[in-house]
C-alpha positions in Angstrom: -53.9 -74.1 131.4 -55.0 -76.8 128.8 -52.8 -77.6 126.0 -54.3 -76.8 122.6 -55.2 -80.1 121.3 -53.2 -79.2 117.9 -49.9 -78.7 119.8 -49.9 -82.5 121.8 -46.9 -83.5 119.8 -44.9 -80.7 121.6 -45.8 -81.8 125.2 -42.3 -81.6 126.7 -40.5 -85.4 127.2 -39.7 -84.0 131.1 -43.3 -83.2 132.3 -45.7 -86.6 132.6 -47.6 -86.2 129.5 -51.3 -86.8 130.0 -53.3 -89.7 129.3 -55.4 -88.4 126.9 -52.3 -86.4 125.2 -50.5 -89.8 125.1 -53.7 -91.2 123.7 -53.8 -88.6 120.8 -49.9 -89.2 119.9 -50.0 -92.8 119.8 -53.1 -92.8 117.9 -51.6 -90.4 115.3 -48.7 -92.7 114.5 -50.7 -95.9 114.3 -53.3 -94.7 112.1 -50.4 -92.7 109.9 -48.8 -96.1 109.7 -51.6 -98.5 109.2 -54.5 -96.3 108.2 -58.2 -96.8 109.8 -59.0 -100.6 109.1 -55.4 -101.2 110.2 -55.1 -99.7 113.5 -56.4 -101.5 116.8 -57.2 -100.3 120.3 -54.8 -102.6 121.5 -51.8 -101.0 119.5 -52.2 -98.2 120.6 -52.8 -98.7 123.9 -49.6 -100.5 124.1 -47.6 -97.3 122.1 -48.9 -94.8 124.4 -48.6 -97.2 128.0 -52.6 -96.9 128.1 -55.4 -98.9 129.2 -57.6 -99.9 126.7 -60.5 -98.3 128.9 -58.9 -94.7 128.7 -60.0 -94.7 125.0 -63.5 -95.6 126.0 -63.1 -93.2 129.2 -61.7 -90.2 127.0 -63.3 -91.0 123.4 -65.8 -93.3 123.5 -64.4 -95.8 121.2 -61.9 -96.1 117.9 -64.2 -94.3 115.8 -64.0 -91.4 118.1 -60.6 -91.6 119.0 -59.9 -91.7 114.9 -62.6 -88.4 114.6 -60.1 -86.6 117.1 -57.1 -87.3 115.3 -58.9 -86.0 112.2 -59.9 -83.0 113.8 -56.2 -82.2 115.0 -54.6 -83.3 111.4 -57.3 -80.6 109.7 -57.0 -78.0 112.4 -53.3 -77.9 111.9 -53.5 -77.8 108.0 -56.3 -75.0 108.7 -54.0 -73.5 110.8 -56.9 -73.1 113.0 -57.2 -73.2 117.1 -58.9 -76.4 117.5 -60.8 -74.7 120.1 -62.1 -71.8 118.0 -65.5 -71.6 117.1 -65.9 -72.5 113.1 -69.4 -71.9 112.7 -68.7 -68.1 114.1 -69.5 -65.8 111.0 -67.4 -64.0 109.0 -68.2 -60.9 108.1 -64.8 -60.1 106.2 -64.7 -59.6 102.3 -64.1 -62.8 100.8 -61.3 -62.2 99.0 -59.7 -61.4 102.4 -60.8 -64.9 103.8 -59.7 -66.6 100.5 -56.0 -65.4 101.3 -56.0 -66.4 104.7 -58.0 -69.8 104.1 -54.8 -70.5 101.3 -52.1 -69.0 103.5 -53.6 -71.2 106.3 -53.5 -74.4 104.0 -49.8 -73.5 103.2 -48.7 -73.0 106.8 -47.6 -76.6 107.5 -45.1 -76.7 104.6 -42.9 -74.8 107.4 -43.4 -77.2 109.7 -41.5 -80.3 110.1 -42.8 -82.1 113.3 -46.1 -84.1 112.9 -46.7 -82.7 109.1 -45.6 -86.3 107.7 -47.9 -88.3 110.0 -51.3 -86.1 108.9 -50.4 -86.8 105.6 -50.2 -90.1 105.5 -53.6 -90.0 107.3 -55.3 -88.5 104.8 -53.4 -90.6 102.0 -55.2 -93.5 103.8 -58.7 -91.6 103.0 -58.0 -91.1 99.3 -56.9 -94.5 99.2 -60.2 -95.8 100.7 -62.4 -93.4 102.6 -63.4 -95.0 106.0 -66.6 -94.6 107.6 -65.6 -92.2 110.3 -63.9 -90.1 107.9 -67.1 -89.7 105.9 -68.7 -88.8 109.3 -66.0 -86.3 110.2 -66.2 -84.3 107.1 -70.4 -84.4 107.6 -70.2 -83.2 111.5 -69.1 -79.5 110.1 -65.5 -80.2 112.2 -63.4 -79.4 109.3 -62.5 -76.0 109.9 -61.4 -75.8 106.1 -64.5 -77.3 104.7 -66.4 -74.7 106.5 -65.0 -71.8 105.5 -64.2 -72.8 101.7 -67.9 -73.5 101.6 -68.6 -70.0 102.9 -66.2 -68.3 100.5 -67.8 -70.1 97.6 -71.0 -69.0 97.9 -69.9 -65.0 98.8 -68.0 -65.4 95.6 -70.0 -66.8 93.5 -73.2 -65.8 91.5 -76.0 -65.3 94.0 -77.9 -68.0 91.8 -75.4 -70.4 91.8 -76.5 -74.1 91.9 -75.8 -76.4 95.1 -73.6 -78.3 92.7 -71.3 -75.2 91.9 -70.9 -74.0 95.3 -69.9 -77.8 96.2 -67.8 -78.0 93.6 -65.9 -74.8 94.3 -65.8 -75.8 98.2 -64.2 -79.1 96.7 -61.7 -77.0 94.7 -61.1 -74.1 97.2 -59.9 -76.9 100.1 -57.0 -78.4 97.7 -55.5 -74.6 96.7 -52.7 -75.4 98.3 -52.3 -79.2 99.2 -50.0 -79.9 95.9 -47.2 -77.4 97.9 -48.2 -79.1 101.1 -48.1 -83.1 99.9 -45.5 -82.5 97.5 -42.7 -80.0 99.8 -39.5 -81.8 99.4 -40.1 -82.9 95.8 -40.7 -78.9 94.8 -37.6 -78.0 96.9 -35.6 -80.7 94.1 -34.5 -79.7 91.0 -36.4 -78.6 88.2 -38.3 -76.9 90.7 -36.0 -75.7 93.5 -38.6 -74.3 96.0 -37.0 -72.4 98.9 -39.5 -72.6 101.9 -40.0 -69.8 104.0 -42.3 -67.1 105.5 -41.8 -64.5 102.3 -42.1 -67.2 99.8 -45.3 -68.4 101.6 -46.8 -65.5 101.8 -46.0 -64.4 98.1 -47.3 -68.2 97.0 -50.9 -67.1 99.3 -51.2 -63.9 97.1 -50.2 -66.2 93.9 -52.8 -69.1 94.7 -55.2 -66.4 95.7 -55.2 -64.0 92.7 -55.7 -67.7 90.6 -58.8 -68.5 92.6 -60.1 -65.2 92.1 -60.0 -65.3 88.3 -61.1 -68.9 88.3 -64.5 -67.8 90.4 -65.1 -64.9 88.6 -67.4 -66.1 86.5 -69.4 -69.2 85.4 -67.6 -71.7 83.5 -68.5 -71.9 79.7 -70.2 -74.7 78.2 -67.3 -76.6 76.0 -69.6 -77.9 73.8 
């Protein structure tokens, strides 16, 4: 049985971990700690005991070695199955989706394994936003993109201009990446945060009821 792409840090040390599984590991940590234009082929080769051709073999090139990485560091926040099919519709009410999309995005403050490393990938993007990242977020891979867009537009006005449903998509994906980015500096004092399943799932309903109230309506002009 495959492993799910999203779980190749937990490959156990005593089984020989696959080449391509290797691959995926090393490349996390070199882009985490160099970003994009800083990574090479060659350092990661060497961190995962690769040839260079196995990226070519497996992924093409760096661009689509980086695109996979992406696609594991979004799956996880998603807390989607990278193998699931995101275009699938979803014919659930959307405040219903709009809890699970937040609960989702709020998932990986639980987590302590490769949660670090996926952050400082996408801290590299806001930084500068690479080429293949722009690519990545156009290919429809982003399981979060997808379904923030599809939220927007059940819950907002059936007019509603391209701009506001982008917008809202925009707004909709970053619910809950302040708690995510910003875990151990909410667990200090003045905040004192205590992390777990309850508190997650009474900070989805929180975020949730918020978004509601926030899309129930048009904005009004401040002028």
């Amino acid at each position: 049985m495959e492993t799910p792409r999203h779980e190749f840090d937990r490959i156990p040390a005593r089984r020989p971990a696959l080449t391509r599984e290797r691959l995926l590991r090393a490349a996390l940590a070199v882009f985490a700690d160099h970003g994009y234009a800083g990574a090479s082929v060659r350092r990661i080769c060497q961190r995962a005991r690769a040839n260079p051709a196995a990226v070519k073999h497996y992924f093409g090139n760096k661009d689509g070695l980086y695109q996979e990485v992406l696609h594991v560091a979004a799956s996880a926040f998603a807390g989607a199955d990278s193998t699931a099919g995101f275009a699938e519709p979803d014919e659930r009410p959307p405040e219903a989706m709009l809890r699970d999309l937040i609960r989702d995005q709020l998932r990986p403050v639980l987590r302590r394994n490769t949660i670090g490393r996926y952050l400082k990938v996408f801290a590299w993007e806001d930084m500068q936003p690479s080429r293949p990242y722009k690519q990545f977020l156009a290919s429809g891979r982003a399981p979060a993109v997808a379904s923030a867009a599809s939220i927007a537009r059940k819950l907002l006005p059936p007019d509603a201009s391209n701009e506001e449903v982008a917008v809202a998509t925009a707004w909709l994906m970053n619910q809950a990446m302040p708690f995510v980015r910003n875990r151990d500096v909410f667990r200090s004092a003045p905040f004192g945060l205590r992390y777990d399943n309850a508190m997650v799932e009474r900070l989805a309903d929180r975020l949730t009821h918020l978004a509601l109230t926030g899309l129930a309506g048009r904005p009004r002009r401040l002028d």
